[in-house]
C-alpha positions as a Markdown table, in Angstrom:
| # | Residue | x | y | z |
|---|---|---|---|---|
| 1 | Unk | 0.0 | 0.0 | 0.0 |
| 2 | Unk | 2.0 | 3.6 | -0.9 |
| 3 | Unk | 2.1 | 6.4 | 1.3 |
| 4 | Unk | -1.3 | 7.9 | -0.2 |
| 5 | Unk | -3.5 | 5.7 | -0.2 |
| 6 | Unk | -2.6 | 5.1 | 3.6 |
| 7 | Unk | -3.0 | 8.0 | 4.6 |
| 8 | Unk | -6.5 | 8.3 | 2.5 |
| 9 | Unk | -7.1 | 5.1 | 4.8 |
| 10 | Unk | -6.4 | 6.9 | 7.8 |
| 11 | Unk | -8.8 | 10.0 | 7.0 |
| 12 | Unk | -11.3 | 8.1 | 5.3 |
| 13 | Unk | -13.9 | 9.0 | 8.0 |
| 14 | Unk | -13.0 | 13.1 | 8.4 |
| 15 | Unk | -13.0 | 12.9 | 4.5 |
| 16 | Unk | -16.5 | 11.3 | 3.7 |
| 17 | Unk | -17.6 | 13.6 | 6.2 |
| 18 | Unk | -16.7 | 16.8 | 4.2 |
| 19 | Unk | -17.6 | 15.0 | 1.0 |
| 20 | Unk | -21.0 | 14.8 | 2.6 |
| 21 | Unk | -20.7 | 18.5 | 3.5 |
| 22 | Unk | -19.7 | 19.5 | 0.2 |
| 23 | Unk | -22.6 | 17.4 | -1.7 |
| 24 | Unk | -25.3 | 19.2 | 0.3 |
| 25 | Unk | -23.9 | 22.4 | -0.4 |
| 26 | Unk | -23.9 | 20.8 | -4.3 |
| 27 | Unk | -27.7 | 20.1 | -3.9 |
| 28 | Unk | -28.7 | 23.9 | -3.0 |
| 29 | Unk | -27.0 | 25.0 | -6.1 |
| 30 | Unk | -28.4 | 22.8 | -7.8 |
| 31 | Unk | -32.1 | 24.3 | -6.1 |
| 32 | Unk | -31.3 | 27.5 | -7.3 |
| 33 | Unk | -30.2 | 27.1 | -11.2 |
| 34 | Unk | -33.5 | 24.7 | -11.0 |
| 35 | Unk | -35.4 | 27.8 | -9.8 |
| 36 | Unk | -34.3 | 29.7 | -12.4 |
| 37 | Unk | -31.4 | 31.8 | -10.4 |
| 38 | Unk | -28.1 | 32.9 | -10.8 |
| 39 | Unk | -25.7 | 31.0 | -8.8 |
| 40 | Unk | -23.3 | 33.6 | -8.8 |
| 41 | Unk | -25.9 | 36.4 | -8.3 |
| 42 | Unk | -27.5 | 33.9 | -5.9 |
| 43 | Unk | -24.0 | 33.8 | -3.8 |
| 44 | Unk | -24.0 | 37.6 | -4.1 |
| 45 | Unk | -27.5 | 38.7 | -2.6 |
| 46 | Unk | -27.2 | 36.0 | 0.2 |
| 47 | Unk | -23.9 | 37.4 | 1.1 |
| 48 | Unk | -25.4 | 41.1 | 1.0 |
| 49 | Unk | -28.7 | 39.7 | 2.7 |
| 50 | Unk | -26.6 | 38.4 | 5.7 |
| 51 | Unk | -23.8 | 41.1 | 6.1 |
| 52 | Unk | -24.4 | 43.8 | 3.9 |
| 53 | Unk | -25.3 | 46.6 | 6.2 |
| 54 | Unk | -25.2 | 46.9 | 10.2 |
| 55 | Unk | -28.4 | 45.5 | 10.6 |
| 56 | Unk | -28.1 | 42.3 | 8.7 |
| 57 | Unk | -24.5 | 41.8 | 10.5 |
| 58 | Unk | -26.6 | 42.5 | 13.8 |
| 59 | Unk | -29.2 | 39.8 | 12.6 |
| 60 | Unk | -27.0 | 37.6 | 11.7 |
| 61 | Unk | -24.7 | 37.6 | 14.7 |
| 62 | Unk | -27.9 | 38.1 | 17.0 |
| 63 | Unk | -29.1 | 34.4 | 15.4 |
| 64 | Unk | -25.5 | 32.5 | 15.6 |
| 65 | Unk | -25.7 | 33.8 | 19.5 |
| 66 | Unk | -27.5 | 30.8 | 20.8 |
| 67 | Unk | -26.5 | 28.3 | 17.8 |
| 68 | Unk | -22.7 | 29.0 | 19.0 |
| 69 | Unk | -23.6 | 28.6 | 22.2 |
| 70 | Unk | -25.6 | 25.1 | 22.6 |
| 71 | Unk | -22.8 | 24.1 | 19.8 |
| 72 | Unk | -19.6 | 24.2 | 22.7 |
| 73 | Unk | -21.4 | 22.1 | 25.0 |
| 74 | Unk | -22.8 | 19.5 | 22.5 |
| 75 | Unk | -18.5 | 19.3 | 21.5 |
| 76 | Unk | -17.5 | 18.2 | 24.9 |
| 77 | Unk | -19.7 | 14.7 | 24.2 |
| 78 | Unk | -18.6 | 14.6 | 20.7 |
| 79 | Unk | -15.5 | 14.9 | 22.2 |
| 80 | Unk | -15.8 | 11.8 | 24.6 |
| 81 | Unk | -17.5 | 10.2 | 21.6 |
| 82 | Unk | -20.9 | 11.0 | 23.4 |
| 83 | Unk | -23.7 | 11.5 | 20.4 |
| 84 | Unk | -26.5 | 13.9 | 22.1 |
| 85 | Unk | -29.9 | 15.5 | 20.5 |
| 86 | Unk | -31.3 | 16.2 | 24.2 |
| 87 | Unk | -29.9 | 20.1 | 23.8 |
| 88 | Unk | -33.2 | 20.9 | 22.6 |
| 89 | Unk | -35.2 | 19.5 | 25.7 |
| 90 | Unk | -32.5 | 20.9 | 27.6 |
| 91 | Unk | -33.1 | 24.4 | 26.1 |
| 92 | Unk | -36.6 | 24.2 | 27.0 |
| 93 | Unk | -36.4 | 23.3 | 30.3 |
| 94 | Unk | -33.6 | 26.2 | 31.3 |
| 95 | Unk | -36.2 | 28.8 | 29.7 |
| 96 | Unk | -38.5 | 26.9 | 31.8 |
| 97 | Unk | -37.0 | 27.5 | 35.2 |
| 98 | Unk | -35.4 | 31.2 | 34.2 |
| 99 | Unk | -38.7 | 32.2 | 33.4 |
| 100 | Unk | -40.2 | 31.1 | 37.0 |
| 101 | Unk | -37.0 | 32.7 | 38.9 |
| 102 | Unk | -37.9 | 35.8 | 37.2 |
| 103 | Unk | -41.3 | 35.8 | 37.6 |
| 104 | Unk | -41.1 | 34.8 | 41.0 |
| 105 | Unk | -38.3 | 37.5 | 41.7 |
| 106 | Unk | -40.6 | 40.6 | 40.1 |
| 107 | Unk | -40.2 | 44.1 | 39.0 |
| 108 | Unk | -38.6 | 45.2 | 42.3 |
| 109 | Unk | -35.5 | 43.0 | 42.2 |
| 110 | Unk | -32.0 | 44.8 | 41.0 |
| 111 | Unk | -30.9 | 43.6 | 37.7 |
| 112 | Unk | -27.7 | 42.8 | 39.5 |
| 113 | Unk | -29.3 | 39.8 | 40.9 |
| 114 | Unk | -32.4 | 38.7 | 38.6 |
| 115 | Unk | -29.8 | 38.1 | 35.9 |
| 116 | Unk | -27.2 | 36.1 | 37.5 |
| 117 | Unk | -29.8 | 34.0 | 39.0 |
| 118 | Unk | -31.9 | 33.8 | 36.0 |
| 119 | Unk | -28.6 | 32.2 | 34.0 |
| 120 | Unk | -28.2 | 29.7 | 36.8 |
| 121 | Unk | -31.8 | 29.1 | 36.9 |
| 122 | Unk | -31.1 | 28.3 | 33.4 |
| 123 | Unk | -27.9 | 25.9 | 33.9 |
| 124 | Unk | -29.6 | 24.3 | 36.7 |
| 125 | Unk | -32.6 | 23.2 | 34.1 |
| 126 | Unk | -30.7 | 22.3 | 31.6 |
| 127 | Unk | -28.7 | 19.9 | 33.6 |
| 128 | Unk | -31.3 | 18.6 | 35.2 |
| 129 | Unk | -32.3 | 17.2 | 32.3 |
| 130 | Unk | -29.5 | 15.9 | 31.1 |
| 131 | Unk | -29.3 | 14.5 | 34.3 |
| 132 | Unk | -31.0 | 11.0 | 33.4 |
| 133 | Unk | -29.3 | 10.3 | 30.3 |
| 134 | Unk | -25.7 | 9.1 | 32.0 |
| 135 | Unk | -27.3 | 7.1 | 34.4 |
| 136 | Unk | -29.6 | 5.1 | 32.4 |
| 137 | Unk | -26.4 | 4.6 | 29.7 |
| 138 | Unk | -23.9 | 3.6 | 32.6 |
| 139 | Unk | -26.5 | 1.8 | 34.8 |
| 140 | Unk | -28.8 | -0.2 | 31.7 |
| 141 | Unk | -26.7 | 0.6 | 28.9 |
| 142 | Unk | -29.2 | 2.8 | 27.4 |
| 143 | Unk | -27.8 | 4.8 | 24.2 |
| 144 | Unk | -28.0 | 8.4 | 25.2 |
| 145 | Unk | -29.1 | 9.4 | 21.5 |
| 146 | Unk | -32.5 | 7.4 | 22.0 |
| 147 | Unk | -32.9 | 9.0 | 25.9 |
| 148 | Unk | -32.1 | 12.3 | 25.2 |
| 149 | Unk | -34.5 | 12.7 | 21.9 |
| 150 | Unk | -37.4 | 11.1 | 24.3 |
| 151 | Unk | -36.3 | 13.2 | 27.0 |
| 152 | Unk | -36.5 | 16.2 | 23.8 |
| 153 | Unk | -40.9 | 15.0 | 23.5 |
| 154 | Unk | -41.1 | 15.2 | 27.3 |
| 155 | Unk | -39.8 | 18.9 | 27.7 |
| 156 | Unk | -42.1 | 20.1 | 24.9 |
| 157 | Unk | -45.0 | 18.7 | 26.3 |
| 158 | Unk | -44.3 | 20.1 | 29.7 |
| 159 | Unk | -43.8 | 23.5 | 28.1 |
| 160 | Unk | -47.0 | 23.0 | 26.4 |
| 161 | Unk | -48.8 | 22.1 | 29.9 |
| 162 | Unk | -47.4 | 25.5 | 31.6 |
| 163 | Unk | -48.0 | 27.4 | 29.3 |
| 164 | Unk | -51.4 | 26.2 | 29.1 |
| 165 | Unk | -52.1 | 26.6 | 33.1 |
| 166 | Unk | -49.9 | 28.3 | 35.9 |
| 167 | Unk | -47.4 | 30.1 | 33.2 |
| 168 | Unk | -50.2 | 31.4 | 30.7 |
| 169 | Unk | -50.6 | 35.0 | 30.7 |
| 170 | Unk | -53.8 | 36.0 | 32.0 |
| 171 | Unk | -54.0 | 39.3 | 30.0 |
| 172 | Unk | -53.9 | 37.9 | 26.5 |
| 173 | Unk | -56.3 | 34.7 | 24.8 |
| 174 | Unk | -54.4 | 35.0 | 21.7 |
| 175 | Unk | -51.8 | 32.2 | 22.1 |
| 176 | Unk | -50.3 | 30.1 | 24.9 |
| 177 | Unk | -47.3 | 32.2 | 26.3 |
| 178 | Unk | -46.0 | 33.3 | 29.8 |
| 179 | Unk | -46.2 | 37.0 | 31.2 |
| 180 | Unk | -43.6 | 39.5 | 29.9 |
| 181 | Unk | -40.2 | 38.7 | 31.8 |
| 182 | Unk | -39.9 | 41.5 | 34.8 |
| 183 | Unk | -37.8 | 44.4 | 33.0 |
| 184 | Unk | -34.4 | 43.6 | 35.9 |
| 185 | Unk | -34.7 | 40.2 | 34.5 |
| 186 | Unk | -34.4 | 41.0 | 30.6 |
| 187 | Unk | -30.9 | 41.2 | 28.8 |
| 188 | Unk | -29.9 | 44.8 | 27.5 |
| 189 | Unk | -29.9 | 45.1 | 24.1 |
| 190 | Unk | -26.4 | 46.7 | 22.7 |
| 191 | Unk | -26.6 | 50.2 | 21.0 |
| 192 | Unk | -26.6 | 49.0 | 17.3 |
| 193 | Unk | -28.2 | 49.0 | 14.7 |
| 194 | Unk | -30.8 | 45.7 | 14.9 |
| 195 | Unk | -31.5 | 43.8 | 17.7 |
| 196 | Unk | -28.6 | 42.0 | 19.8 |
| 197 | Unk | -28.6 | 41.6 | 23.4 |
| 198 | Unk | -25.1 | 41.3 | 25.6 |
| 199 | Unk | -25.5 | 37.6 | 25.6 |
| 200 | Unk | -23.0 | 37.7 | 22.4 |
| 201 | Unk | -20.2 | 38.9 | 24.8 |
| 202 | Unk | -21.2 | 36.5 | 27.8 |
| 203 | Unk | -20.7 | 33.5 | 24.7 |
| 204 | Unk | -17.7 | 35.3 | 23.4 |
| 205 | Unk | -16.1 | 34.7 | 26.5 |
| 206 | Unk | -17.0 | 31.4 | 26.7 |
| 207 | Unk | -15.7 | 30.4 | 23.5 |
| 208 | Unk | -12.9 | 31.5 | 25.0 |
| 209 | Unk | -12.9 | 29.8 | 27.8 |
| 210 | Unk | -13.9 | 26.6 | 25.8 |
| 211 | Unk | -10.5 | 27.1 | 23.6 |
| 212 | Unk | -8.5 | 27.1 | 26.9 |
| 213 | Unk | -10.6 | 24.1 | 28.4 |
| 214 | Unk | -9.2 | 22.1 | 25.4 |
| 215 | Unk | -6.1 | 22.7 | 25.9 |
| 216 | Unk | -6.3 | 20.6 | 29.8 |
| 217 | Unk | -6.1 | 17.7 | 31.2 |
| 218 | Unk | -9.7 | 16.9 | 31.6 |
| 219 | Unk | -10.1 | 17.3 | 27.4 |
| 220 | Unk | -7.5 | 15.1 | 26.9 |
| 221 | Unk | -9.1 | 12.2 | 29.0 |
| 222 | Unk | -12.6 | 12.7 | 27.5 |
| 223 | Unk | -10.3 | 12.4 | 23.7 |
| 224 | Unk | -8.7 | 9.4 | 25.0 |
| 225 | Unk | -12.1 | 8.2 | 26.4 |
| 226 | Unk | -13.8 | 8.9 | 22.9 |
| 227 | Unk | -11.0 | 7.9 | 20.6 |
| 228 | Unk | -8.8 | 5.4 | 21.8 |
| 229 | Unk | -11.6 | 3.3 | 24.5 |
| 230 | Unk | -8.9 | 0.1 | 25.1 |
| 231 | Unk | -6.3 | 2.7 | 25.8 |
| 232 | Unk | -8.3 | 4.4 | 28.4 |
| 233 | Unk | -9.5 | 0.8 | 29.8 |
| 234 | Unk | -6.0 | -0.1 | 29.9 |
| 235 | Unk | -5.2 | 3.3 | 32.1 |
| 236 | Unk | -8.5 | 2.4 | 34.4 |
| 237 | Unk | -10.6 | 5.1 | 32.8 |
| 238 | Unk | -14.3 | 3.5 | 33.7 |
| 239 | Unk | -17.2 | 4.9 | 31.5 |
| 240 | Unk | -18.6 | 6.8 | 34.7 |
| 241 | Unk | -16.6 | 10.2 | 34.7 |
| 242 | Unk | -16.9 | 10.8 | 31.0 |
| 243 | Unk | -20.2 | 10.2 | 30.3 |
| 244 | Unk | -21.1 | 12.4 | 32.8 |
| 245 | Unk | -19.3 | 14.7 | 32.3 |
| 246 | Unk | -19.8 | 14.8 | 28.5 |
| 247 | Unk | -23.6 | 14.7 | 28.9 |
| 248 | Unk | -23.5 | 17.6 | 32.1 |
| 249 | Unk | -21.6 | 19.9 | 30.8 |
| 250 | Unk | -24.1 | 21.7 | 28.7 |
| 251 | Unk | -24.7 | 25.2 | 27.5 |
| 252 | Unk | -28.1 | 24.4 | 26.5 |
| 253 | Unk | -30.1 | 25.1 | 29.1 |
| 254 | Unk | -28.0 | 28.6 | 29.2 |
| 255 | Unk | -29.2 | 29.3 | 26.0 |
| 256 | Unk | -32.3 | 28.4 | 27.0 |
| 257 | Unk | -32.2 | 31.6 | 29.0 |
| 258 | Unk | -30.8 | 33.7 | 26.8 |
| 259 | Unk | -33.5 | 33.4 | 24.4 |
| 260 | Unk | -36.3 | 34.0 | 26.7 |
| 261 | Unk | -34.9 | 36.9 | 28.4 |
| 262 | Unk | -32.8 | 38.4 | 25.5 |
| 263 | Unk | -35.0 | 37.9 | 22.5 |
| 264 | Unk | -38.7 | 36.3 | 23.0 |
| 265 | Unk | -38.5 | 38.4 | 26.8 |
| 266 | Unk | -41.4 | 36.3 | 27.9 |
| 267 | Unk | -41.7 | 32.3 | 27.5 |
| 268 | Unk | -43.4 | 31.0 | 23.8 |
| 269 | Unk | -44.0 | 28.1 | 22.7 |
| 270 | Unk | -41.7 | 28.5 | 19.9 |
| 271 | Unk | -38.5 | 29.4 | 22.4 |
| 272 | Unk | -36.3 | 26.6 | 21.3 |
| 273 | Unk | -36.8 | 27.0 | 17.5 |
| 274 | Unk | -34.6 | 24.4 | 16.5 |
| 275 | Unk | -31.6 | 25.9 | 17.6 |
| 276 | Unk | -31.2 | 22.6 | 20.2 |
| 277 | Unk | -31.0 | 20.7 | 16.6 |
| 278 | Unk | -29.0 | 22.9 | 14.9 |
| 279 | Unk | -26.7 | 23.6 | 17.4 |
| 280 | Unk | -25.5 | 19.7 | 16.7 |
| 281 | Unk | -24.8 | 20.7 | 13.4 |
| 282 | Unk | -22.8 | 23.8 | 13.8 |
| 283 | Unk | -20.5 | 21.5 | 16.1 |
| 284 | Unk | -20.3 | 19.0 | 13.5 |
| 285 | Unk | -19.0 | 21.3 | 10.9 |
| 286 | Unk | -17.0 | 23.0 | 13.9 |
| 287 | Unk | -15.5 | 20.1 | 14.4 |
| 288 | Unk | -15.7 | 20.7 | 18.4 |
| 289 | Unk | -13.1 | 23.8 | 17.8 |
| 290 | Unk | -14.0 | 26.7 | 19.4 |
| 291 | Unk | -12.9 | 29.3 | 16.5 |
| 292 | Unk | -14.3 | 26.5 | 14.1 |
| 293 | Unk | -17.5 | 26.7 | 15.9 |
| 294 | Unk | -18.2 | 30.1 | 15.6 |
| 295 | Unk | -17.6 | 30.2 | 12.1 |
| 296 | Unk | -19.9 | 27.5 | 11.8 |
| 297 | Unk | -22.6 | 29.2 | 13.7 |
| 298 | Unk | -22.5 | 32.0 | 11.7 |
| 299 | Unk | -22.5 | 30.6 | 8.2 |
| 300 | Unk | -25.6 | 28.6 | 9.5 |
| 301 | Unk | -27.3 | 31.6 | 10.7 |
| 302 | Unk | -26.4 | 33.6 | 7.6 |
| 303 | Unk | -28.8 | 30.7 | 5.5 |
| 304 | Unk | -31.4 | 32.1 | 7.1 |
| 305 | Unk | -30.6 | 36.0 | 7.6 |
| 306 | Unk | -29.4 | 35.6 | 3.8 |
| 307 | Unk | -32.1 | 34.3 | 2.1 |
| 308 | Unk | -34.5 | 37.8 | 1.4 |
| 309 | Unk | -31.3 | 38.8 | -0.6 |
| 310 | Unk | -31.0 | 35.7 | -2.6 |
| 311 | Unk | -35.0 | 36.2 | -3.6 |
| 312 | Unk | -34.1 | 39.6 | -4.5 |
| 313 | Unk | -30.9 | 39.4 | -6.4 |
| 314 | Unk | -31.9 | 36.5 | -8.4 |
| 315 | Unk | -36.1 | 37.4 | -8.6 |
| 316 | Unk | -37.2 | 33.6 | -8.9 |
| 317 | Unk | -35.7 | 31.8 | -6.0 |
| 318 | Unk | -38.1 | 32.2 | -2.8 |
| 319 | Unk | -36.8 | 33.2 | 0.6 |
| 320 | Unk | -37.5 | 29.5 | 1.6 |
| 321 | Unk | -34.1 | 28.5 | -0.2 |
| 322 | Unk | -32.7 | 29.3 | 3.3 |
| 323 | Unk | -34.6 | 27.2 | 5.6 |
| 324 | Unk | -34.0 | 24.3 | 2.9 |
| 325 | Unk | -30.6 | 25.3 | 2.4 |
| 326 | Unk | -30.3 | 24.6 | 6.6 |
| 327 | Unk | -32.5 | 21.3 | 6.6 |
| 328 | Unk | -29.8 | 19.9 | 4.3 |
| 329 | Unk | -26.9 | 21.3 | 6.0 |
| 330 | Unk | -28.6 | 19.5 | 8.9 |
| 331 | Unk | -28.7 | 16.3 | 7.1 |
| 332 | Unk | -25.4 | 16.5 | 5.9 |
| 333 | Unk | -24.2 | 17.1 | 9.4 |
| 334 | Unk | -25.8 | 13.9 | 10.4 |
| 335 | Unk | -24.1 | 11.9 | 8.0 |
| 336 | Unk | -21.1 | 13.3 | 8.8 |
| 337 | Unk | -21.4 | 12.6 | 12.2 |
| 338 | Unk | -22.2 | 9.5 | 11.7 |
| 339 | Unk | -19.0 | 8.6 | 9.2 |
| 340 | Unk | -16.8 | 9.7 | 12.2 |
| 341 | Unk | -18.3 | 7.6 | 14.6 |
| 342 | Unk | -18.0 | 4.4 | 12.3 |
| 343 | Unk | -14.7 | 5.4 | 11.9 |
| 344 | Unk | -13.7 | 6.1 | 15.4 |
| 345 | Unk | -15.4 | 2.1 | 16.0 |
| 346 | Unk | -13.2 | 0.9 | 12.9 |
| 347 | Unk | -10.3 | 2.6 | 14.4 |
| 348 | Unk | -11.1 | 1.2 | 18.0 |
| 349 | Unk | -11.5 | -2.2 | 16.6 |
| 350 | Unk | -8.4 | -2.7 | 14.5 |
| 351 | Unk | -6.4 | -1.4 | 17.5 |
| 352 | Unk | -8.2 | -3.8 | 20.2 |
| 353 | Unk | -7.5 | -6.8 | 17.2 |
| 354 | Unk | -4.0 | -5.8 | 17.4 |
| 355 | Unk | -3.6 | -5.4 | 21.0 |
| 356 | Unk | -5.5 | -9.6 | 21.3 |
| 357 | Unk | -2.8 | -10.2 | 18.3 |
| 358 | Unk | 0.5 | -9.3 | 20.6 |
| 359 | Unk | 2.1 | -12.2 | 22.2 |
| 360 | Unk | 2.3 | -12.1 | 26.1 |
């Protein structure tokens, strides 16, 4: 075997994955010259749709917020070779519990406090809900992608239940949705053009505190844990301490928060929207780096932000190019994911063979 196709051996896994990435990407050009659109005025008025003045930037930025957020702490259990969807319950149950802190805590309260608390109101929910996942996988072996996407059904219907009885707001019939969040407990909004609240700094910092985490001790196990499982048997690593850890340490339930008191300012039904989901994806194509992530959160928000700019440069592709553009991109993210797990199991395998192979 020569020295190329080894190494396209090696990297078969990282490299279907980007092939997958790449062939989505293929199928929304192909949508548009189908449409009847430009690709290269297409590519033009999407770029001007998501950045072209300050208050697409803002909107765009204001959207990759939350998606960059849930992302870093779906990467730690990609990291430990953890596969989650429950950051979407997770999100819903930290709005959940913000939203009753700050209720509870009322007009009167300083913002110093109603916002601290309403963030770890928010933590707090979100791990909660994690919470079951590791000890159903360590305890009955239950894969934490099938809990955590039941656990996802459970946290909508209980958002459905509040809002329908103790949480509904008695001034309006209109739709199901909690009382406007206590003005101490809502997020400023920054003095720009478009609407962005200072939760964008609050995640800038911990992007940066993610790069530095990665950098430890602690990142290092979960990668051994994740990559190389006989090698962490073989240094006593039990599945105990990374699972939990991979599956606790999540930002969901942060965003969760965020979203109510920053951009929705009351609880909705509609307070997740996805971004649980799509976080998943933006860590994929991240590929659990935290500078990688944010450009990946902001390319998927600038689908979306872009899309009124595609319909109007090209005049025959509609606006909903962007939320199929993101569907794919979240398809494509899956089978990416999916290629580097079977290739982290091939990988495992051949070395375990090996290791039953060596002579005492």
């Amino acid at each position: 075997m020569t020295a190329l196709p080894t190494w396209l051996h090696r990297r078969r896994g990282p490299l279907i994955a980007a092939l997958y990435v790449v062939a989505g990407f293929a199928v929304v050009f192909v949508l548009v010259v189908a449409t009847g659109g430009d690709l290269g005025a297409a590519l033009g008025g999407w770029f001007t749709g998501a950045f072209g003045d300050g208050y697409n930037l803002t909107q765009t930025l204001s959207n990759a917020t939350p998606l960059a957020l849930v992302a870093i702490g779906v990467s730690v259990a990609l990291r430990a070779g953890v596969v989650t969807v429950g950051a979407e319950g997770q999100l819903i149950v930290g709005a959940i519990l913000s939203t009753v802190v700050a209720l509870l805590l009322g007009p009167d309260a300083s913002p110093a406090v109603a916002l601290p608390l309403g963030a770890v109101a928010g933590v707090i929910g979100g791990m909660l809900w994690a919470l079951p996942a590791p000890g159903a996988q360590i305890r009955w072996d239950v894969k934490e992608i099938l809990f955590t996407l039941l656990a996802h059904y459970l946290a909508v219907s209980l958002l459905t239940y509040l809002l329908r009885t103790v949480l509904r707001d008695p001034e309006t019939n209109a739709s199901p949705q909690s009382p406007p969040l206590p003005l101490p407990s809502q997020l400023p909004q920054l003095p720009v053009s478009g609407r962005i609240h200072v939760g964008i700094v609050i995640v800038a910092l911990i992007l940066l505190g993610a790069w530095w985490w990665s950098r430890t001790r602690q990142a290092f196990v979960l990668e051994v844990y994740g990559s190389r499982p006989v090698l962490a048997a073989r240094l006593g690593l039990t599945p105990r301490s990374p699972v939990l850890t991979a599956l606790l340490v999540s930002a969901a339930g942060l965003a969760g928060w965020m979203q109510g008191a920053g951009v929705t300012q009351r609880l909705e039904p509609s307070v997740s929207g996805g971004i649980g989901f799509a976080g998943l994806a933006v860590a994929v194509l991240g590929r659990g780096n935290p500078l990688g992530i944010a450009l990946a959160a902001i390319v998927y928000s600038a689908l979306g932000t872009g899309a009124a700019g595609v319909q109007i440069a090209t005049g025959t592709t509609p606006t909903a190019i962007g939320t199929v553009t993101q569907g794919i991109l979240l398809l494509t993210a899956a089978l990416a994911l999916a290629a580097l797990q079977l290739s982290r199991i091939e990988k495992a395998d051949t070395i375990a063979a090996k290791t039953e192979t060596v002579p005492a």
